[in-house]
C-alpha positions as CSV (number, residue, x, y, z in Angstrom):
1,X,17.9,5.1,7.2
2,X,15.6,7.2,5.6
3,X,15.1,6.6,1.6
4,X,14.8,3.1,1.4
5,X,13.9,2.7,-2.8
6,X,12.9,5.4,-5.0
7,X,11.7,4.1,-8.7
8,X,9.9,5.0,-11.7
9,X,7.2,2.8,-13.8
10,X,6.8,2.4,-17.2
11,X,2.9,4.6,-16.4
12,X,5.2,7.5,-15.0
13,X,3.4,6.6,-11.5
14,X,6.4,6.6,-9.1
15,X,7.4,4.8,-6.3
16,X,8.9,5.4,-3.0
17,X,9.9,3.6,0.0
18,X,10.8,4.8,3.5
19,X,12.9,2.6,5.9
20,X,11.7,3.7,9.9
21,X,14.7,3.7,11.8
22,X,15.2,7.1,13.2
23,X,13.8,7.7,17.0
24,X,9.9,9.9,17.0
25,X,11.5,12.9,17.4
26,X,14.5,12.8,14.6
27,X,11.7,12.0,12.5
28,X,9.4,15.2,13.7
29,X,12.0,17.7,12.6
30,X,12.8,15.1,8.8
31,X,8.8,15.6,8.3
32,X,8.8,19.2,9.3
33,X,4.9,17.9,9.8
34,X,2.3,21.1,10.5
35,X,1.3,21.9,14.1
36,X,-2.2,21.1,13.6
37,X,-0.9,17.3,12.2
38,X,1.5,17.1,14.8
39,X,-1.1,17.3,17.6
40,X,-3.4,15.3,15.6
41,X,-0.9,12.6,15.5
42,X,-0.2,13.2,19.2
43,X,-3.1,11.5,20.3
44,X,-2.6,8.2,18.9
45,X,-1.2,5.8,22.0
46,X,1.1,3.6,19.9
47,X,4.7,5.0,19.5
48,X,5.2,3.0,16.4
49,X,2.1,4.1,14.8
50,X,3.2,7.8,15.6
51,X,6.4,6.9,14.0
52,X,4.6,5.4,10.7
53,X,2.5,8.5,10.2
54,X,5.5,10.7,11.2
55,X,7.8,8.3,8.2
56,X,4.9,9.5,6.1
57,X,5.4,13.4,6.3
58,X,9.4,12.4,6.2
59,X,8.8,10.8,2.6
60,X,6.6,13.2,1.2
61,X,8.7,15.9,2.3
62,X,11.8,14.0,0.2
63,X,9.9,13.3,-2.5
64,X,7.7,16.3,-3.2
65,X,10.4,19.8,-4.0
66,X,7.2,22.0,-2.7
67,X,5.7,21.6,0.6
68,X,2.7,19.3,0.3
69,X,-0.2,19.0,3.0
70,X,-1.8,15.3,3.6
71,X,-5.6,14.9,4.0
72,X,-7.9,12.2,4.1
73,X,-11.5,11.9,2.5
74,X,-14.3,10.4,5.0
75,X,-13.8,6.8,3.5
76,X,-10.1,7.1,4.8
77,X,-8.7,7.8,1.5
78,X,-5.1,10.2,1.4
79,X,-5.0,13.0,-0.5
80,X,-2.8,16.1,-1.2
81,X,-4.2,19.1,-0.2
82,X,-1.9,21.4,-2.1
83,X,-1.6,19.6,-4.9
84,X,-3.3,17.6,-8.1
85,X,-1.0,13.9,-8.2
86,X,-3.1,11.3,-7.1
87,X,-1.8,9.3,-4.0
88,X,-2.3,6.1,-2.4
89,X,0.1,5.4,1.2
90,X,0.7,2.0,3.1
91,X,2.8,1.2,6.6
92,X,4.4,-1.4,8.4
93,X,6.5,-1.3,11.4
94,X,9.8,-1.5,9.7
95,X,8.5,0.8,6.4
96,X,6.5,2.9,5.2
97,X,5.7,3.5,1.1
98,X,3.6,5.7,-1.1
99,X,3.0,5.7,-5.0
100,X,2.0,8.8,-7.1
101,X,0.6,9.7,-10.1
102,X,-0.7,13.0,-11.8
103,X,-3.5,11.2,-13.5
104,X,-4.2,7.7,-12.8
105,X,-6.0,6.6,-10.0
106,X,-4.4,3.8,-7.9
107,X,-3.5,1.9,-4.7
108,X,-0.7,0.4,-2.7
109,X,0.0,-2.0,0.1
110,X,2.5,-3.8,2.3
111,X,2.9,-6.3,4.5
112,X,5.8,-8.3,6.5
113,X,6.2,-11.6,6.0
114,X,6.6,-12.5,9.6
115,X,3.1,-12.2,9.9
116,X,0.8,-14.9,9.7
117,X,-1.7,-14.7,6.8
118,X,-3.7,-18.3,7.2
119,X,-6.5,-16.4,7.8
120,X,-6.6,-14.9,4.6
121,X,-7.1,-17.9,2.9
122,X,-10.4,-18.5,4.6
123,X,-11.9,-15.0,4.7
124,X,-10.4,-13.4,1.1
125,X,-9.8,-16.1,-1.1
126,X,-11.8,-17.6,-3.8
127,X,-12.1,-21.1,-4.0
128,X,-9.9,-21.5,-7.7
129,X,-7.0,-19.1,-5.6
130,X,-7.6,-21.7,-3.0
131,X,-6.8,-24.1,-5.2
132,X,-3.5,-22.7,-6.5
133,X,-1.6,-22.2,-3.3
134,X,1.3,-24.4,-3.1
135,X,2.0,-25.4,0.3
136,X,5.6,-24.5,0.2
137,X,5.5,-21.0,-0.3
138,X,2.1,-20.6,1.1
139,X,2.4,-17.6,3.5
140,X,4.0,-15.5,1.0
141,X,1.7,-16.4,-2.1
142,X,-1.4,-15.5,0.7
143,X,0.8,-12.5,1.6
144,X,0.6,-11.3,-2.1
145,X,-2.6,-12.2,-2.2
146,X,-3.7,-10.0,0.6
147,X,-2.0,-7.1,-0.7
148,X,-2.7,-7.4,-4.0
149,X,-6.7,-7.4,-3.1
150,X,-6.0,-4.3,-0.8
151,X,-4.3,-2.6,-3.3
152,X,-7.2,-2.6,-5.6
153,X,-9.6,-1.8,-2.5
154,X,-7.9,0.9,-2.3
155,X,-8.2,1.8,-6.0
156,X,-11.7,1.3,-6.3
157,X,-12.2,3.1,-3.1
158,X,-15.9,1.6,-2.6
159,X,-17.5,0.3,0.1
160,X,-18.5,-3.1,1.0
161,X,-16.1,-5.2,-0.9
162,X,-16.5,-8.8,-0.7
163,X,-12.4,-9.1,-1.4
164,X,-13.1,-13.4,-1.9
165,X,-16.2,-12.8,-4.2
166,X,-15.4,-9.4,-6.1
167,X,-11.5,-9.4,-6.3
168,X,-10.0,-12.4,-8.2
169,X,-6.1,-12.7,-8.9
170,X,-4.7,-15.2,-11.3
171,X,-3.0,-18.0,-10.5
172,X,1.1,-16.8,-10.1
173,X,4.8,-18.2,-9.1
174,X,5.9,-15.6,-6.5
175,X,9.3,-14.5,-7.2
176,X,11.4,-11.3,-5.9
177,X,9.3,-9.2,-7.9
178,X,6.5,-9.8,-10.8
179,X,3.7,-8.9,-12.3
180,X,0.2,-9.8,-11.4
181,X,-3.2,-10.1,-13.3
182,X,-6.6,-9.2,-11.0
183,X,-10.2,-8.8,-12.1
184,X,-12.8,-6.7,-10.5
185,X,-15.8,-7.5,-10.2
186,X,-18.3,-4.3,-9.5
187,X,-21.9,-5.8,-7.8
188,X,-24.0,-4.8,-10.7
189,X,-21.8,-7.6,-12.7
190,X,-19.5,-5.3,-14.7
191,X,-16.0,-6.6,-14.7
192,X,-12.9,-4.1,-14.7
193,X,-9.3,-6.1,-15.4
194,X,-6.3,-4.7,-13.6
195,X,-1.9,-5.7,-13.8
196,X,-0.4,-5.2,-10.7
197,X,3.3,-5.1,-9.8
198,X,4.8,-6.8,-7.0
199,X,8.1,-7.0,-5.2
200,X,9.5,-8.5,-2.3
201,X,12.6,-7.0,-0.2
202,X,14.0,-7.6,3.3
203,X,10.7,-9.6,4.1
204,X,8.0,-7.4,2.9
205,X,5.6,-8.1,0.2
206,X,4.6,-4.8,-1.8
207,X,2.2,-4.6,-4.2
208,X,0.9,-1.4,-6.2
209,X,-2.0,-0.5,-9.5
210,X,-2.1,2.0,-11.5
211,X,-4.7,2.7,-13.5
């Protein structure tokens, strides 16, 4: 399948969106990944993971018109070697999606919705987001939760993050695709407000910041 959703914000960060559906080694020669990444990825056991980081050098390859080189910092955070845009990557089985930007930091994540996310609600939510689930849509509002809380993790790129007491997202409807309102709070008792954009396609929840 390949490019799955390609798209452009209003911040100039961009979006992109990878469906996996080509075999390990179709996607070895899309990625045209380096030998010493190749190997690397080599060692992990699962196939599908292999094929997720794999995806990852097949988008950035489609995206980028120079050949860029992936790193990551000691935290886990990605980074282009080769290159000044800011980037922040996420995976699932099915998909795999990035968002860049030359001068914002920010943060991205995904999730399927055939997963079960009650245990979010326990170990991530505050008690008012508790409050504002609605029972009928539950596993996708605690889906959106989840993702919107990673995403700004991943922004913030600190450690430690107590995502129930130092991550709060207003209360929302979730629709195909929306807008979400977060704040941050950093442990010293400085609060940082963040909007967030969501969407939801073939039963994934993705949710990105900028900013």
């Amino acid at each position: 399948m390949g490019l799955y959703l390609r798209k452009t914000l209003e911040n100039k960060a961009e979006i992109a969106v990878w469906h996996i559906t080509e075999t390990e080694e179709q996607l070895k020669e899309l990625s045209s990944t380096p030998n010493d990444e190749l190997e690397e990825i080599s060692f992990i056991r699962s196939e599908s993971l292999r094929k997720q980081k794999l995806a990852v050098r097949a988008l950035l390859n489609e995206v980028f018109e120079d050949k860029v080189y992936l790193g990551h910092h000691d935290n886990g955070k990605p980074f282009l070697e080769n290159c000044i845009t800011n980037i922040s990557i996420t995976h699932t089985e099915k998909y795999v999606a990035i968002i860049i930007n030359d001068d914002e930091e920010l943060g991205i994540d995904m999730e399927s919705l055939d997963r079960d996310f009650s245990a979010v609600e326990k170990k991530a939510l505050s008690e008012d987001e508790k409050e504002d689930l609605d029972s009928s849509k539950k596993n996708e509002q605690l889906a959106i939760y989840w993702c919107a809380k990673e995403a700004i993790f991943k922004r913030m790129s600190q450690n430690r993050v107590d995502f129930a007491e130092q991550i709060e997202i207003e209360d929302f409807n979730p629709r195909g695709e929306g807008e979400l309102e977060a704040t941050f709070t950093h442990k010293d008792g400085h609060e940082e407000e963040f909007e967030l954009g969501y969407m939801v396609f073939d039963r994934h929840v993705l949710v990105w910041v900028v900013g």
